[in-house]
PyMOL CGO cylinders between C-alpha atoms (Angstrom):
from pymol import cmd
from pymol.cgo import CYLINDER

trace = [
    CYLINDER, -16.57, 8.02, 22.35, -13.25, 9.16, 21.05, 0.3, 1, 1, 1, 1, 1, 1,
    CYLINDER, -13.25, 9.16, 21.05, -12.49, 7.79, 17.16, 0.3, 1, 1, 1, 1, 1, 1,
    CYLINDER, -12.49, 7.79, 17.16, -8.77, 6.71, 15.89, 0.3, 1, 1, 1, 1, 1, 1,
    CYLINDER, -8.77, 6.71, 15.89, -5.86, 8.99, 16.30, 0.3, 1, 1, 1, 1, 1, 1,
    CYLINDER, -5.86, 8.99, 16.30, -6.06, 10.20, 13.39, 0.3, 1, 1, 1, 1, 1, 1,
    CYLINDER, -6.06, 10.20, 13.39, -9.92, 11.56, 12.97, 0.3, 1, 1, 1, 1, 1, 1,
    CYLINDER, -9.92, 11.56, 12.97, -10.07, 15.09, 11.50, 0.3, 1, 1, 1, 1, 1, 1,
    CYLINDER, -10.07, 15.09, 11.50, -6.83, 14.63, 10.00, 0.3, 1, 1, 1, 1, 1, 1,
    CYLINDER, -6.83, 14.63, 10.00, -7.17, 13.78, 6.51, 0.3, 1, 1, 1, 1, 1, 1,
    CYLINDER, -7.17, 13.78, 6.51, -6.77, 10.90, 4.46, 0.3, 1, 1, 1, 1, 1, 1,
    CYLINDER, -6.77, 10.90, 4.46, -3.04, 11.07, 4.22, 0.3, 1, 1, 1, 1, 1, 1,
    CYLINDER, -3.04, 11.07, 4.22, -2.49, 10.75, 7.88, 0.3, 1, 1, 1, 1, 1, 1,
    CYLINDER, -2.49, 10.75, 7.88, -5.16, 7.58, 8.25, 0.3, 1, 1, 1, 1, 1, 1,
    CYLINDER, -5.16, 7.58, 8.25, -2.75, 5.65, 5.25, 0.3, 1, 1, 1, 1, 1, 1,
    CYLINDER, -2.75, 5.65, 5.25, -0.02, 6.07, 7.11, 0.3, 1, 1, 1, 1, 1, 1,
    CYLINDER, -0.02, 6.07, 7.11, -1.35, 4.90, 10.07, 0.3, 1, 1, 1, 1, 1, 1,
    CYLINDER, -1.35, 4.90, 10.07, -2.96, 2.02, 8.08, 0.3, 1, 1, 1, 1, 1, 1,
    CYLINDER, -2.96, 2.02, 8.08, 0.79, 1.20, 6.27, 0.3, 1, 1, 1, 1, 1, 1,
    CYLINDER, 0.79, 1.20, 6.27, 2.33, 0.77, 9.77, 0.3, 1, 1, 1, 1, 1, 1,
    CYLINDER, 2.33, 0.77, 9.77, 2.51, -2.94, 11.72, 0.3, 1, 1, 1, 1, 1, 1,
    CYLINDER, 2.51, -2.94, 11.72, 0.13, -1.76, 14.00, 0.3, 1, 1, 1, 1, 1, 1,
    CYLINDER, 0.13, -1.76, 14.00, -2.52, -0.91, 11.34, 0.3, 1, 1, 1, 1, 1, 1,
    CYLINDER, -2.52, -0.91, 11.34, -2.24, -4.26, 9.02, 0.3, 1, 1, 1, 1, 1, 1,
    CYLINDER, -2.24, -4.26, 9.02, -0.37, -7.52, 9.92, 0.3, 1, 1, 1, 1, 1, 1,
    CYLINDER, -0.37, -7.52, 9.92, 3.29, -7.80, 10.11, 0.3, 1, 1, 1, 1, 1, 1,
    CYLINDER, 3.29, -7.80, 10.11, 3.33, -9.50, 6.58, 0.3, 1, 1, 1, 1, 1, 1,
    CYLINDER, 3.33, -9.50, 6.58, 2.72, -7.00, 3.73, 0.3, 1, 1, 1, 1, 1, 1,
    CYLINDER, 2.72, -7.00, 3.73, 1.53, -3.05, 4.00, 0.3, 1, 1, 1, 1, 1, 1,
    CYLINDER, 1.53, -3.05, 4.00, -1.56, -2.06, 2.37, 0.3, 1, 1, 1, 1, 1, 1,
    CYLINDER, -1.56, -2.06, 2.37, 0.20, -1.61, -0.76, 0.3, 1, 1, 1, 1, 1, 1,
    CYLINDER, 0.20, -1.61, -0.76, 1.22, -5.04, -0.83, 0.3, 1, 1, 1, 1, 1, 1,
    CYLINDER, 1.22, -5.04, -0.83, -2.60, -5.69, -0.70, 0.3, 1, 1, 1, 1, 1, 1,
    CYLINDER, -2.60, -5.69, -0.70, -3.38, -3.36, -3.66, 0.3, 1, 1, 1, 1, 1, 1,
    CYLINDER, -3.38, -3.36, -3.66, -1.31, -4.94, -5.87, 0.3, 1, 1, 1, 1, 1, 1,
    CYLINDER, -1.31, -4.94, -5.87, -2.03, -8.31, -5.16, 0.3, 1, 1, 1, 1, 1, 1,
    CYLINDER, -2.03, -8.31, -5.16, -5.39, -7.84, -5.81, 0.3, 1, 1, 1, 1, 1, 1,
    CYLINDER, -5.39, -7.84, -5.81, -5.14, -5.30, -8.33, 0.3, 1, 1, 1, 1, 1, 1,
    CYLINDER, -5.14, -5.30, -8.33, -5.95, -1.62, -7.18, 0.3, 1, 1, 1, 1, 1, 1,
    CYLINDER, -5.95, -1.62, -7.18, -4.58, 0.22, -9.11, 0.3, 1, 1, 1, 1, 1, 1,
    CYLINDER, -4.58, 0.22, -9.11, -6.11, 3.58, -8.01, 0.3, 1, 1, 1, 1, 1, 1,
    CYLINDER, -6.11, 3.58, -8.01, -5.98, 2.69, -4.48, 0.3, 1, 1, 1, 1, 1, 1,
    CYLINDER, -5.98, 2.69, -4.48, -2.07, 1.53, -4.56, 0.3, 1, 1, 1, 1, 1, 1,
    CYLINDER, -2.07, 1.53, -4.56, -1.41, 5.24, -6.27, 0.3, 1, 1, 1, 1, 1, 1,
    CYLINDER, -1.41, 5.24, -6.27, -3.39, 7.00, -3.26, 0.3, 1, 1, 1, 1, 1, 1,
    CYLINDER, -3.39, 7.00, -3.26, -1.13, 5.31, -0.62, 0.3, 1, 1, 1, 1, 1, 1,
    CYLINDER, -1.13, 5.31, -0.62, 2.19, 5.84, -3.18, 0.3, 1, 1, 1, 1, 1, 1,
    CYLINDER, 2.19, 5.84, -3.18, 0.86, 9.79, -2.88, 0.3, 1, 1, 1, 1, 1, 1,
    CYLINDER, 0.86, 9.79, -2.88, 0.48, 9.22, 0.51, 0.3, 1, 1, 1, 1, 1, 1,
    CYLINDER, 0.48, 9.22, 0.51, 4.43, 8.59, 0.78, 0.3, 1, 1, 1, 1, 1, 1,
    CYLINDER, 4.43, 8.59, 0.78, 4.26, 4.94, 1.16, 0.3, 1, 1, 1, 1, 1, 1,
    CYLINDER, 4.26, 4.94, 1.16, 7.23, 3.51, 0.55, 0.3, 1, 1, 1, 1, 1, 1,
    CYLINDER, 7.23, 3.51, 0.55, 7.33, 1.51, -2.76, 0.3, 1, 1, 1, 1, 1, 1,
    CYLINDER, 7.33, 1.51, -2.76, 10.83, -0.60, -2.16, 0.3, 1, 1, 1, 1, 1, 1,
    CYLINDER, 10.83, -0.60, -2.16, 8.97, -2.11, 1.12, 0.3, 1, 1, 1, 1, 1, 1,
    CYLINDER, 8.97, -2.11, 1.12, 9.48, -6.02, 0.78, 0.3, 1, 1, 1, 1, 1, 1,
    CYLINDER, 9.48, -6.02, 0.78, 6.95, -8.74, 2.87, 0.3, 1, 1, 1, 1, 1, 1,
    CYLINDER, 6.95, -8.74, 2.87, 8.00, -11.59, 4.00, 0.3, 1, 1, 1, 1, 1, 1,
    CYLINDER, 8.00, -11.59, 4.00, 8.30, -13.53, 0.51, 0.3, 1, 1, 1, 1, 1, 1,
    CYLINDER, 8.30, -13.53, 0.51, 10.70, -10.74, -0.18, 0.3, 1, 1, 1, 1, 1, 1,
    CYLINDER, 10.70, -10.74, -0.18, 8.41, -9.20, -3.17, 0.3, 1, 1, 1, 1, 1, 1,
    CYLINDER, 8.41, -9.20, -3.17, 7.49, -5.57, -3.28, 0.3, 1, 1, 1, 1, 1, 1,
    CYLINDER, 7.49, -5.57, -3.28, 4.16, -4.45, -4.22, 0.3, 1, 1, 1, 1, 1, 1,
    CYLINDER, 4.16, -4.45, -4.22, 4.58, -4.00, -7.93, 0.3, 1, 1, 1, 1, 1, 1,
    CYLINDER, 4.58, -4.00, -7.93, 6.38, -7.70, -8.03, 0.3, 1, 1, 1, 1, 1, 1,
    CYLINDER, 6.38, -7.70, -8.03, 3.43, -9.22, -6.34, 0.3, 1, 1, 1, 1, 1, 1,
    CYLINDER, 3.43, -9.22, -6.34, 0.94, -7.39, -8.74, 0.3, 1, 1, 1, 1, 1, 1,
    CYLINDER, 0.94, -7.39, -8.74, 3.13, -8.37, -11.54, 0.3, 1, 1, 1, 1, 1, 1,
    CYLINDER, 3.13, -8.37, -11.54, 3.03, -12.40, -10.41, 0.3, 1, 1, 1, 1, 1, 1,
    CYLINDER, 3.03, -12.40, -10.41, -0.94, -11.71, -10.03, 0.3, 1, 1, 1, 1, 1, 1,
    CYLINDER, -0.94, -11.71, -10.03, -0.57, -10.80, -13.44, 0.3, 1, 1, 1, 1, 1, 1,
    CYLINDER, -0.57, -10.80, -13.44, -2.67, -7.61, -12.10, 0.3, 1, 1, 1, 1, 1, 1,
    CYLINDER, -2.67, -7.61, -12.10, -0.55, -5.59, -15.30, 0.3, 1, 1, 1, 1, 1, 1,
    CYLINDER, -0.55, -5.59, -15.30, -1.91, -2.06, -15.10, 0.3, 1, 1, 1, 1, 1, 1,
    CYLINDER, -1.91, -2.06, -15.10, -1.39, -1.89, -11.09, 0.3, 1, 1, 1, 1, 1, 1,
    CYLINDER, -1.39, -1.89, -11.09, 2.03, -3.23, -11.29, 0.3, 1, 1, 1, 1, 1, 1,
    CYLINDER, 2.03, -3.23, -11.29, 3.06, -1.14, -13.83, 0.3, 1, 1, 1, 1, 1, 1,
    CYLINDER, 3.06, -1.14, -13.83, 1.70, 1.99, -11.69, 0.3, 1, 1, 1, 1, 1, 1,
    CYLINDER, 1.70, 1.99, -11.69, 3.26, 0.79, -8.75, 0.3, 1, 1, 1, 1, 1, 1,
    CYLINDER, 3.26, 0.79, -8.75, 6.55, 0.19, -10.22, 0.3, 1, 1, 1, 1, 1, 1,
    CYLINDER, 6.55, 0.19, -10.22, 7.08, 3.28, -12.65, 0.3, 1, 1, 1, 1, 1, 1,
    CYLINDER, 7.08, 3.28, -12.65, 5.38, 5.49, -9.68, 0.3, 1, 1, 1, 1, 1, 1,
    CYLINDER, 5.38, 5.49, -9.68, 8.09, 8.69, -8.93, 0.3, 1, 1, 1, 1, 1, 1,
]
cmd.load_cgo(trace, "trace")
């Protein structure tokens, strides 16, 4: 049985599958679900992955704004000062 497309690739390549539409619903990125529920370590894997920080969902919040409204502190923090 063949596994995803990205088996044997690394854990950079299966975020980035994961942060596209066709890996989470059309709402929010995995980031998005870091922050709301406060992962911080998790939401700066996927930032070193090269996920995209500025992304907005469909309430037009990014990730560190919707951590920040969670009042998830640390994470948003992370998310939002992450270079």
């Amino acid at each position: 049985m063949a596994g995803p497309a990205y088996a044997g690739q690394g854990y950079r390549r299966a975020a980035q599958h994961l942060a596209t539409k066709e890996g989470v619903n059309d709402t929010a990125c995995v980031l998005h679900h870091a922050g709301k529920w406060g992962q911080t370590r998790s939401a700066l894997f996927l930032l070193r992955c090269g996920l995209d920080k500025r992304i907005k969902d469909n309430e037009k919040l990014t990730a560190g704004t919707l951590a920040d409204r969670e009042e998830h502190i640390v994470t948003a923090q992370a998310i939002m000062t992450f270079a």
